[in-house]
C-alpha positions as CSV (number, residue, x, y, z in Angstrom):
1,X,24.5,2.2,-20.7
2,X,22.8,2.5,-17.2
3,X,24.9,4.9,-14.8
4,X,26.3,3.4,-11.7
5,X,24.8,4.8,-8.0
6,X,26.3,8.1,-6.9
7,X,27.0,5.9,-3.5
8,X,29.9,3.6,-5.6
9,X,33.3,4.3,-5.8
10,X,33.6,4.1,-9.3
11,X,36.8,5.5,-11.2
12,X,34.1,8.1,-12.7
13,X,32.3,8.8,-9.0
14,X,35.6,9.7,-7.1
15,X,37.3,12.0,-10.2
16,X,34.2,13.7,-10.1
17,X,33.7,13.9,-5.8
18,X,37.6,14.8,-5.6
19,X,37.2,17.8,-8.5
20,X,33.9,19.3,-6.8
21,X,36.0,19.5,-3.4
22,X,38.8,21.5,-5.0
23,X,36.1,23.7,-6.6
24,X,34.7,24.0,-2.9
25,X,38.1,24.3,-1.6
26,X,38.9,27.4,-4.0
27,X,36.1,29.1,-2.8
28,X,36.3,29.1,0.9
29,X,39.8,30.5,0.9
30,X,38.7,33.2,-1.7
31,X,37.7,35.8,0.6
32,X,41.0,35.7,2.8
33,X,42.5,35.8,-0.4
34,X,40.8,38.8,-1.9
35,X,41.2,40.7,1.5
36,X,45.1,40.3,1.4
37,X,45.5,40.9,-2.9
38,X,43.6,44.7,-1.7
39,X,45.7,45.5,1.4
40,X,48.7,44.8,-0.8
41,X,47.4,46.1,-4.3
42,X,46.9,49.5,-2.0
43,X,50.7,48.8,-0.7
44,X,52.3,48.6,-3.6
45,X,49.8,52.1,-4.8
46,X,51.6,54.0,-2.2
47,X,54.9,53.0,-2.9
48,X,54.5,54.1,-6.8
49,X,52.7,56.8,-6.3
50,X,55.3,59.5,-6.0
51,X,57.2,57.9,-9.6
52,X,54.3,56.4,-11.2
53,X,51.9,59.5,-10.6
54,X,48.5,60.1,-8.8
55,X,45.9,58.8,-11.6
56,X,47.9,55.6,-12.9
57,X,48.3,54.2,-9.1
58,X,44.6,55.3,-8.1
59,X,43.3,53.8,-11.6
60,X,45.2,50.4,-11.1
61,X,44.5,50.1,-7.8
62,X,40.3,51.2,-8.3
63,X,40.7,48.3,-10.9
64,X,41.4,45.9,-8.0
65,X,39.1,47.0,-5.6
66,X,36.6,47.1,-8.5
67,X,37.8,43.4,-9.4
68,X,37.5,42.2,-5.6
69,X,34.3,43.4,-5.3
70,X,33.0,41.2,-8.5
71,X,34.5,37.9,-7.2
72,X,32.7,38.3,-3.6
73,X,29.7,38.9,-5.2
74,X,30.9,35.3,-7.2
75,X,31.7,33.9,-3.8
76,X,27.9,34.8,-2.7
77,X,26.4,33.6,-6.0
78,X,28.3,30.4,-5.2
79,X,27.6,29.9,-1.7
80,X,23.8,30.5,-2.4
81,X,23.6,28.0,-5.1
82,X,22.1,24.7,-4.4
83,X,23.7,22.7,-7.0
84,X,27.9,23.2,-6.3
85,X,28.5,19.8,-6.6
86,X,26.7,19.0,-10.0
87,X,27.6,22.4,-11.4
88,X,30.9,22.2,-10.4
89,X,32.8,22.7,-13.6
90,X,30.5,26.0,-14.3
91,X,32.0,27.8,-10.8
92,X,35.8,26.2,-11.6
93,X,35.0,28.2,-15.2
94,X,33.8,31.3,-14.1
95,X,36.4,31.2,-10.7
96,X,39.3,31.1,-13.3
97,X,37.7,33.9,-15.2
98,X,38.5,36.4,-12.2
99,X,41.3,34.7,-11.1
100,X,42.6,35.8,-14.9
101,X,41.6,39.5,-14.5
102,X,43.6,39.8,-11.4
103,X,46.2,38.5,-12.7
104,X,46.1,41.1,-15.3
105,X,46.2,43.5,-13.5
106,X,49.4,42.6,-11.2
107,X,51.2,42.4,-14.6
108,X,50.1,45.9,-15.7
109,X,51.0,47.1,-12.4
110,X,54.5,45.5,-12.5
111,X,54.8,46.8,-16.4
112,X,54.1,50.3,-15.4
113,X,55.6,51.0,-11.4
114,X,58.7,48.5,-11.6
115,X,60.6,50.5,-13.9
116,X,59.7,53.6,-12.5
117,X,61.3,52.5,-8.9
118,X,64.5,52.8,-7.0
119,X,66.5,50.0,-6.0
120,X,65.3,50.0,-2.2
121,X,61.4,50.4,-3.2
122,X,61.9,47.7,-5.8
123,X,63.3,45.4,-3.1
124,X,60.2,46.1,-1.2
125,X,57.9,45.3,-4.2
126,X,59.4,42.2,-4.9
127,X,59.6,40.9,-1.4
128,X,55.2,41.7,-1.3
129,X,55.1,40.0,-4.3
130,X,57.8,37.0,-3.1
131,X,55.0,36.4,-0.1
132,X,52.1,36.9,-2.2
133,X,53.0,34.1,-4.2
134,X,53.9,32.2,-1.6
135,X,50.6,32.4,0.3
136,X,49.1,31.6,-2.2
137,X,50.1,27.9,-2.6
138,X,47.7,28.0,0.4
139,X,44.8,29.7,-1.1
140,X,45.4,28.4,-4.5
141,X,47.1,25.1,-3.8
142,X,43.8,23.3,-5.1
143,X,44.7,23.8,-8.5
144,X,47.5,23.6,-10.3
145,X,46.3,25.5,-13.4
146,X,45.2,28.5,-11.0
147,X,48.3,28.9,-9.0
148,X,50.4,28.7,-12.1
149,X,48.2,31.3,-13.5
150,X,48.7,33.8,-10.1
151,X,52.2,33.1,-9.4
152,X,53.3,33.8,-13.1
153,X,51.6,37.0,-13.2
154,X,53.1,38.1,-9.4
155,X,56.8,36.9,-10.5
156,X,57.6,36.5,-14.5
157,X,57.2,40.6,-15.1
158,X,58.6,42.1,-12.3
159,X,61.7,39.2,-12.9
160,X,61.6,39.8,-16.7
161,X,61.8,43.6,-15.8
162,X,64.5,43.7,-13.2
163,X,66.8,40.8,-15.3
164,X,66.6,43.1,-18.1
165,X,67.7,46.1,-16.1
166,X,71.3,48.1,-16.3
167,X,72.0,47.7,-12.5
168,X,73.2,44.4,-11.7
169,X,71.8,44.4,-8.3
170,X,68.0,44.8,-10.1
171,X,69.5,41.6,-12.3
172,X,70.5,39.2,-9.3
173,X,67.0,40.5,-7.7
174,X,65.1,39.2,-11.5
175,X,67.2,36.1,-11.2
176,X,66.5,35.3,-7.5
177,X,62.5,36.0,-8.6
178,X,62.9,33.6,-11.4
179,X,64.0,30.9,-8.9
180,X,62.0,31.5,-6.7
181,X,59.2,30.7,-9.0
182,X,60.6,27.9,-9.7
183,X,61.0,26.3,-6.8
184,X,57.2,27.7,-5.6
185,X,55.9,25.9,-8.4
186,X,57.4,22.5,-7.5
187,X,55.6,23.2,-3.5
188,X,52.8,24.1,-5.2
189,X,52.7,20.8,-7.1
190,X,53.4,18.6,-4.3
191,X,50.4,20.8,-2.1
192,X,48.3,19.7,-4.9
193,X,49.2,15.9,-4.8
194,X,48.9,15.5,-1.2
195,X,45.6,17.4,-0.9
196,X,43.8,15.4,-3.9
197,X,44.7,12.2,-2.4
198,X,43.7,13.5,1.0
199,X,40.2,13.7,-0.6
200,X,40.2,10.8,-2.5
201,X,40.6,8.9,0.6
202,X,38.2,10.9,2.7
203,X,35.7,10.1,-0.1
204,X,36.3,6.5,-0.3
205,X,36.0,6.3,3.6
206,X,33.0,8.1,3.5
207,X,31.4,6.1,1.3
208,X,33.1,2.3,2.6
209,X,31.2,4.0,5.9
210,X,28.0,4.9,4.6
211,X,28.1,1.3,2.4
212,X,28.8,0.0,6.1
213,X,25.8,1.4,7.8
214,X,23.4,0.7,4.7
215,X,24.8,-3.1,5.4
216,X,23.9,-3.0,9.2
217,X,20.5,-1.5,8.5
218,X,19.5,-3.7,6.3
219,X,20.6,-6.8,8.0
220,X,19.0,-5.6,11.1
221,X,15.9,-5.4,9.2
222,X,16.2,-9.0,7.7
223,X,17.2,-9.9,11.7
224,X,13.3,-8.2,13.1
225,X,11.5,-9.9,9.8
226,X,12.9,-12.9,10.9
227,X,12.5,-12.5,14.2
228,X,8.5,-11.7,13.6
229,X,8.5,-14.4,11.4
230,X,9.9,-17.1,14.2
231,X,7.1,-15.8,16.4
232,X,4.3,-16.1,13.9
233,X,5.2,-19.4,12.7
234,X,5.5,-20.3,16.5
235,X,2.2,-18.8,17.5
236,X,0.5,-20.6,14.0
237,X,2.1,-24.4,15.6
238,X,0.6,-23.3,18.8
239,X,-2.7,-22.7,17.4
240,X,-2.5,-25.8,15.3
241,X,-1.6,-27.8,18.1
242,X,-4.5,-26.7,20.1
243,X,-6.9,-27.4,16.7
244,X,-5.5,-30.6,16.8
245,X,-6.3,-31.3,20.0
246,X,-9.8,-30.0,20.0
247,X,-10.7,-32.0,16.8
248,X,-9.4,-35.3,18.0
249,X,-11.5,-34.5,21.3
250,X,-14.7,-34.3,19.2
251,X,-13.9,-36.5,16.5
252,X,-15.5,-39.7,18.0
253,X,-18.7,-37.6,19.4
254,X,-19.4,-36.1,15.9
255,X,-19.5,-39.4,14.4
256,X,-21.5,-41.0,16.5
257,X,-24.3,-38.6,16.6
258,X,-23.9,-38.3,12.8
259,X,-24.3,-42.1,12.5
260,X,-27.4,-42.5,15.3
261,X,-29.1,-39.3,13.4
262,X,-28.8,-40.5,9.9
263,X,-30.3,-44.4,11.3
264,X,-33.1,-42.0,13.3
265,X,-34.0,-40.4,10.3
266,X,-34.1,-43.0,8.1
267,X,-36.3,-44.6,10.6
268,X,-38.8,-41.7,10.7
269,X,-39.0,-41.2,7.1
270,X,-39.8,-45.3,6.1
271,X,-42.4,-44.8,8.7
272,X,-44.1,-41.5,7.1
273,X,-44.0,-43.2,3.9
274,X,-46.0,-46.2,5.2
275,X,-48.2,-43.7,6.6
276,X,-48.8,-42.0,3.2
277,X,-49.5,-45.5,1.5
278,X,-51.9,-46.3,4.5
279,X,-54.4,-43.1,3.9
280,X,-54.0,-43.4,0.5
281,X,-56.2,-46.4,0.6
282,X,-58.9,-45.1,2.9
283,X,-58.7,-41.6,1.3
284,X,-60.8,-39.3,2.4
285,X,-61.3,-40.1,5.8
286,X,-60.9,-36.6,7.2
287,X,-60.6,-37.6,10.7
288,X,-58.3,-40.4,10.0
289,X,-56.2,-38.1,8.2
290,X,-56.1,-35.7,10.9
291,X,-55.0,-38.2,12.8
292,X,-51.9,-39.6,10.8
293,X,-51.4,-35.9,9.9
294,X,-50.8,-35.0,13.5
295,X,-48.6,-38.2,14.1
296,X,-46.4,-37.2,10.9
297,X,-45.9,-33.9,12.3
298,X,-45.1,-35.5,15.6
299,X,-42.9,-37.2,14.0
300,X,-40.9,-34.7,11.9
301,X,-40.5,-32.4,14.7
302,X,-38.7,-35.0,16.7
303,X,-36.9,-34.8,13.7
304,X,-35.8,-31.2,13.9
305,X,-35.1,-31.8,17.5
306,X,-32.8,-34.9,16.3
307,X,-30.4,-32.0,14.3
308,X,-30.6,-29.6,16.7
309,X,-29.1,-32.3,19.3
310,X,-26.5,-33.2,16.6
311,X,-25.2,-30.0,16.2
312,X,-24.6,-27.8,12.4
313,X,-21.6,-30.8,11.5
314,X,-23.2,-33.8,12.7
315,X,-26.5,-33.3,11.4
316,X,-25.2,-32.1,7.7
317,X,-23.5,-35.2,7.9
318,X,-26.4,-37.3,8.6
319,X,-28.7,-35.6,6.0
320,X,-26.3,-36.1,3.1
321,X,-27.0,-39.8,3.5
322,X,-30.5,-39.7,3.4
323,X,-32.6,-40.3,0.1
324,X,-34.7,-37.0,-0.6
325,X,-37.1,-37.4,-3.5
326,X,-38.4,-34.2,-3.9
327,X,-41.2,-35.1,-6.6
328,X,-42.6,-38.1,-4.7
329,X,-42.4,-36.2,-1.1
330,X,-44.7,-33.5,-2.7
331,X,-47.0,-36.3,-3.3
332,X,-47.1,-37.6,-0.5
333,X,-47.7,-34.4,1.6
334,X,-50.6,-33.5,-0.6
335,X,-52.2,-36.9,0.1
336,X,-52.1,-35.4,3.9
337,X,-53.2,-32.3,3.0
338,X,-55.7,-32.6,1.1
339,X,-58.4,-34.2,3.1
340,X,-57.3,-31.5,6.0
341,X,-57.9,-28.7,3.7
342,X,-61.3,-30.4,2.8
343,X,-62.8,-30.6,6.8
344,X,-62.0,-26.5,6.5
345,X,-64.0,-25.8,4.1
346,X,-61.2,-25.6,1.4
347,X,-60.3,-27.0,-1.8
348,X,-56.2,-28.1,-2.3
349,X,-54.7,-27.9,-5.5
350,X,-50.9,-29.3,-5.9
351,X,-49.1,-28.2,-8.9
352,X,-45.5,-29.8,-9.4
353,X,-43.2,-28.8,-12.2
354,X,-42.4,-31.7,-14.0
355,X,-39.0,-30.9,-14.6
356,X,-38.3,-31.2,-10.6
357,X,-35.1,-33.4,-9.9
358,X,-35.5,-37.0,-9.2
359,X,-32.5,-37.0,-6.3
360,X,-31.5,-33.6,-4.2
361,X,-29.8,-33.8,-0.5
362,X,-30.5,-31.6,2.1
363,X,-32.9,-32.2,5.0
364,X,-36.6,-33.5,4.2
365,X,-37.9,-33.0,7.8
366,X,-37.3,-29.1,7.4
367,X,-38.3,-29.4,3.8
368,X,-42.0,-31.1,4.5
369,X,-42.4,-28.5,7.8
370,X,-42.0,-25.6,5.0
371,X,-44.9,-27.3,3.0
372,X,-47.3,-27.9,5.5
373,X,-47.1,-24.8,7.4
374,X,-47.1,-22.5,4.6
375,X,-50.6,-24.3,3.4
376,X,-52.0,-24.5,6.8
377,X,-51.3,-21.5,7.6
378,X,-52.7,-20.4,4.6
379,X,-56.2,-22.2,5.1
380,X,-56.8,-20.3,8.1
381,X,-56.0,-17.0,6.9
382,X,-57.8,-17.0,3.6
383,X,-61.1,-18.8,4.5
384,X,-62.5,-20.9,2.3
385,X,-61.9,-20.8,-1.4
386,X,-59.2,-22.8,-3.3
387,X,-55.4,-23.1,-2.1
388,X,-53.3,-23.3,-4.8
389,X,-49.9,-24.8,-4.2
390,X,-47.6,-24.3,-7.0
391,X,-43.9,-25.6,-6.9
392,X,-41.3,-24.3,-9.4
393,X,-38.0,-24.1,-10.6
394,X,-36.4,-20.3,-11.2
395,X,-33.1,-21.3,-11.9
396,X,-31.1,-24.6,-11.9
397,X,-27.1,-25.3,-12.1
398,X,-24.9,-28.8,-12.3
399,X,-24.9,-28.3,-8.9
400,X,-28.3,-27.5,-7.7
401,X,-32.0,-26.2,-7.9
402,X,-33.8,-23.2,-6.4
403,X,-37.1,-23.5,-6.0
404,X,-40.2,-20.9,-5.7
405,X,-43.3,-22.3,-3.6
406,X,-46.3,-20.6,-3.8
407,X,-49.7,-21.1,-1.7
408,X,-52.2,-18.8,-2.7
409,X,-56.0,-18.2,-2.1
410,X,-58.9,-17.6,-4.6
411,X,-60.7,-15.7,-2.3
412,X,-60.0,-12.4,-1.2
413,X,-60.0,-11.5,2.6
414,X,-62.6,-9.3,4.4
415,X,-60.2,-7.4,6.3
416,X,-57.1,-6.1,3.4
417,X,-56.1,-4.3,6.4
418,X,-54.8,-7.6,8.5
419,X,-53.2,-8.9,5.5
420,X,-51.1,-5.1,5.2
421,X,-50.5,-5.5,9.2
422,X,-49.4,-9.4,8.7
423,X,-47.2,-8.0,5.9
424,X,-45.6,-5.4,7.7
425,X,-45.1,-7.2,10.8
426,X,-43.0,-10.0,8.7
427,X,-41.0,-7.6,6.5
428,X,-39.7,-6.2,9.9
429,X,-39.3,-9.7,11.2
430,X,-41.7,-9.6,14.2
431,X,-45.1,-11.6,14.0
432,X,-47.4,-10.7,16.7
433,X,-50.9,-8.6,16.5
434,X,-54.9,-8.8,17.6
435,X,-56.3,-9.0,14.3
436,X,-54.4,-11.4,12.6
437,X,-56.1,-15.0,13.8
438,X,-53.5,-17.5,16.2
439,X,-53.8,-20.4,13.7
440,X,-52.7,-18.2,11.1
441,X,-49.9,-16.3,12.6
442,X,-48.4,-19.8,14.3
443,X,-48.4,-21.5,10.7
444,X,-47.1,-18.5,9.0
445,X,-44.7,-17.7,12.0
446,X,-43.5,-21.7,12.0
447,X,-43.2,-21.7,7.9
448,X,-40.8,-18.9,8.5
449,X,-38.8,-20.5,11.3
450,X,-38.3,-23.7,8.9
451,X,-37.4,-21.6,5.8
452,X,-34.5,-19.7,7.3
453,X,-33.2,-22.7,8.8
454,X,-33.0,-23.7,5.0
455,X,-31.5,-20.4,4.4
456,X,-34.4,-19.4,1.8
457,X,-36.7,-16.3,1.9
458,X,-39.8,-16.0,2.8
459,X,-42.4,-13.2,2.1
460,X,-46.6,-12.6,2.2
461,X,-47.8,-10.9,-0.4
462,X,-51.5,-9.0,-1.8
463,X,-52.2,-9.9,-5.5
464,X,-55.2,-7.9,-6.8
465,X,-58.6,-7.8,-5.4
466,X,-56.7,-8.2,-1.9
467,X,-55.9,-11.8,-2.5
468,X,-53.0,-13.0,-0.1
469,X,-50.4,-15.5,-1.3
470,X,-47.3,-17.1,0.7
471,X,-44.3,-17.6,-1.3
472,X,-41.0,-19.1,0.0
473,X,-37.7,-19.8,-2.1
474,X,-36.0,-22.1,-1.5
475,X,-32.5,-23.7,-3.0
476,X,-31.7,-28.0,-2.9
477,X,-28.2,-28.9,-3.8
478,X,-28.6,-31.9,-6.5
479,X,-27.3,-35.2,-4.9
C-alpha cells in the first residue's frame, strides 16, 4: 500500500510529528536538568558525608558526575544528527537508557545515606528530593513513562525507608513522601495531556498553513498561465484578423492575373506549335529557321516576363492549367534546333527516353529556355562536331519525374584550360572571364538562370580527352 505525503494530516503523520517533538522536547531541557541533578547529587554528598563516610559519598556522587557527563555527550550526539525526526524512536531509546542509570543511582544513594541520618538532615534530604521531583514535571513532563521512572526513584526509597523507621516523625515524613508522589504524578499526567495536544494542534496548523500557501501558489500559477494564455490567443485573433484582411485585399488581383496569364500562355504556346508544324514543312531552311527560332524565343521570354508580372501565386496558378507534353515539346524544339545547329557547323542529335510521361505540369516556357540554351550554348563552346542531347529519367514517383538533360560534344576543345576556368567560375556561381567566348558564357549563364528558377541543378563538366558536356536536372510533378 502506497504511503500518504509527509505534508497530510493523517492519523499515522501526526502520532508520529507529535512523538518526535516530545523526543525533541526531552532533549532541550536535558542540560538544565543534568546541571541541577549534580549541584544537588553534591548536596546531598555533603550532608552524608560525616554518617555515610568519605569514599561511599565521593564514589556515589563521581558516579553522577560520571553519568552527567555521558548524557551531554548524548545531548551533542543528538543535536549533531541530521535525522532526529526519522530516528526519533532510536534517541527516545537511548534517552531512557541514562535516564535509568540516574535513577539508579538516587535509589542507592537513598539506600545507603537515609538511614544513616538524623531527623533534621533527613528533613533536608527529603525536601531536595520533594523539589527535585517536582521540577522535574518540567523537564520531564514530555513523557509519562520517564517522569514516572525519575520521580519513583527520587521518592519510593527514601518514603519506603523513613515509613519503615522506629521514630514516628521519620513515618509521617515516608507518608507525606508517598503522597506527595502521588499527587506529582497526577500533575505530571495532566502536563503531559495538555502539552501533546498543544503539539498536535500546532502540527495540524502548520500544515492546514503550509496546505494553504501550496493552494495560493498554485492557483496563482494557473491565474499567470491563463493570463498568458488570454494574451496569446488575443494577439493570434489580432494577427488573423490582419491575415484576413490582407488576403481579401489581394484575393481579386491574384485571380485575375492568374486567369489573364494562363489565357496569355495558352495563346503563346498554340502559336509556337503552329510555328513548329510551319518549319517542319520547309525543313531545312536554315535562315527561315533562324528566323522562327528567334520569334519563338521572343515569344517565350515574354512569357517569363508574363510570371514574373504575376507574381510566385498567380503564375503557379496559371501554369497548373496549362497542357505540358513533355515528349512532343522535345520534338518540337529539336525541329528548331536542328537546322540552327546545322548553319554552325554542327550536327544535333536528340535522344528521348521513351518512357517520358505523356502529361506533367509545371511551366513549359522555363522548360524550352533550359533546352535551347543549354544546346546553344553548347554549339558555341565546343565548335563543330556532334551535340548530343540526351533526356532521361533517374528516378520517378506517383507523384513526379526527375529528369537528367545532357548536351555534350564529340569534339574536344583546344583550350582544356577555358573549360577548367568556365567550370570553376560556375561552381562558385559567378560567370564572367576573357577566354571563355560571349555566345557561350550568355547561353551557359541564361541555361543556368532558367534552371534554378525550376529549382534543378546545373553543372559543366570534362569527360575524357577534354570533352565538355552540360548537364541540368531537373524534376516535373506528373499532372
Amino acid at each position: 500500500m502506497n504511503k500518504p505525503p509527509a505534508n497530510i494530516a493523517t492519523p499515522q503523520n501526526v502520532e508520529a510529528v507529535v512523538f518526535a517533538e516530545r523526543v525533541r522536547a526531552l532533549y532541550e531541557n536535558l542540560l538544565s536538568g543534568q546541571i541541577i541533578t549534580v549541584i544537588v547529587a553534591l548536596a546531598i554528598a555533603a550532608l552524608a558525608q560525616p554518617t555515610s563516610g568519605t569514599l561511599l559519598t565521593v564514589s556515589w556522587a563521581a558516579a553522577m558526575v560520571a553519568v552527567a557527563i555521558a548524557r551531554g555527550v548524548m545531548l551533542y550526539a543528538y543535536r549533531k544528527s541530521p535525522g532526529q525526526a526519522e530516528h526519533a524512536r532510536f534517541w527516545h531509546r537511548l534517552f531512557h537508557a541514562g535516564l535509568g542509570l540516574v535513577s539508579l543511582l538516587w535509589v542507592a544513594g537513598s539506600l545507603l545515606f537515609i538511614p544513616e541520618l538524623d531527623t533534621g538532615s533527613t528533613f533536608a534530604v527529603l525536601m531536595i528530593l520533594v523539589g527535585m521531583t517536582a521540577g522535574a514535571v518540567a523537564i520531564l513532563g514530555a513523557d509519562r513513562g520517564a517522569y514516572l521512572m525519575y520521580a519513583a526513584a527520587l521518592m519510593l526509597p527514601p518514603s519506603l525507608v523513613l515509613g519503615l523507621a522506629p521514630d514516628v516523625h521519620q513515618k509521617l515524613l515516608g507518608i507525606l513522601g508517598c503522597a506527595f508522589f502521588v499527587v506529582m504524578l497526577v500533575a505530571a499526567n495532566r502536563y503531559y495531556m495538555t502539552l501533546s495536544q498543544a503539539l498536535t494542534l500546532a502540527f495540524l496548523n502548520s500544515t492546514l498553513v503550509s496546505d494553504i500557501d501550496t493552494r495560493e501558489q498554485r492557483n496563482e500559477k494557473k491565474h499567470n498561465a491563463l493570463q498568458r494564455a488570454l494574451e496569446a490567443s488575443n494577439a493570434d485573433r489580432d494577427r488573423l484578423a490582419h491575415t484576413v484582411k490582407m488576403q481579401e485585399a489581394f484575393a481579386g488581383q491574384r485571380a485575375a492575373y492568374a486567369s489573364a496569364a494562363a489565357q496569355d500562355m495558352r495563346m503563346a504556346l498554340q502559336l509556337i506549335e503552329k510555328q513548329a508544324d510551319s518549319l517542319a514543312g520547309r525543313m531545312p531552311d536554315a535562315p527561315e529557321a533562324a528566323r522562327i527560332l528567334a520569334a519563338t524565343q521572343l515569344l517565350l521570354g515574354e512569357m517569363g516576363s508574363m510570371i514574373d508580372a504575376c507574381g510566385a501565386d498567380a503564375g503557379a496558378a496559371a501554369l497548373a492549367t496549362l497542357p505540358f507534353r513533355p515528349r512532343a515539346l522535345f520534338d518540337t524544339l529539336g525541329a528548331i534546333l536542328e537546322p540552327v545547329a546545322l548553319q554552325r557547323r554542327c550536327r544535333l542529335k536528340l535522344i528521348v527516353d521513351p518512357a517520358l510521361p505523356e502529361r506533367v505540369s509545371g511551366d513549359p516556357a522555363r522548360f524550352c529556355q533550359v533546352v535551347m540554351t543549354m544546346t546553344l550554348g553548347m554549339t558555341r563552346l565546343a565548335g563543330s562536331g556532334d551535340i548530343k542531347v540526351d533526356v532521361r529519367i533517374i528516378s520517378r514517383t506517383s507523384q513526379h519525374v526527375v529528369l537528367r538533360m545532357t548536351v555534350a560534344a564529340s569534339a574536344g576543345m583546344a583550350r582544356p584550360d577555358v573549360l577548367e576556368e568556365l567550370q570553376r567560375l560556375l561552381r562558385q556561381n559567378e560567370l564572367r572571364g576573357s577566354e571563355i567566348p560571349d555566345t557561350a558564357l550568355t547561353g551557359i549563364q541564361t541555361a543556368r538562370r532558367w534552371v534554378e528558377a525550376m529549382k534543378g541543378r546545373i553543372s559543366v563538366e570534362i569527360a575524357d580527352q577534354h570533352q565538355p558536356y552540360l548537364w541540368a536536372e531537373l524534376r516535373l510533378d506528373l499532372a
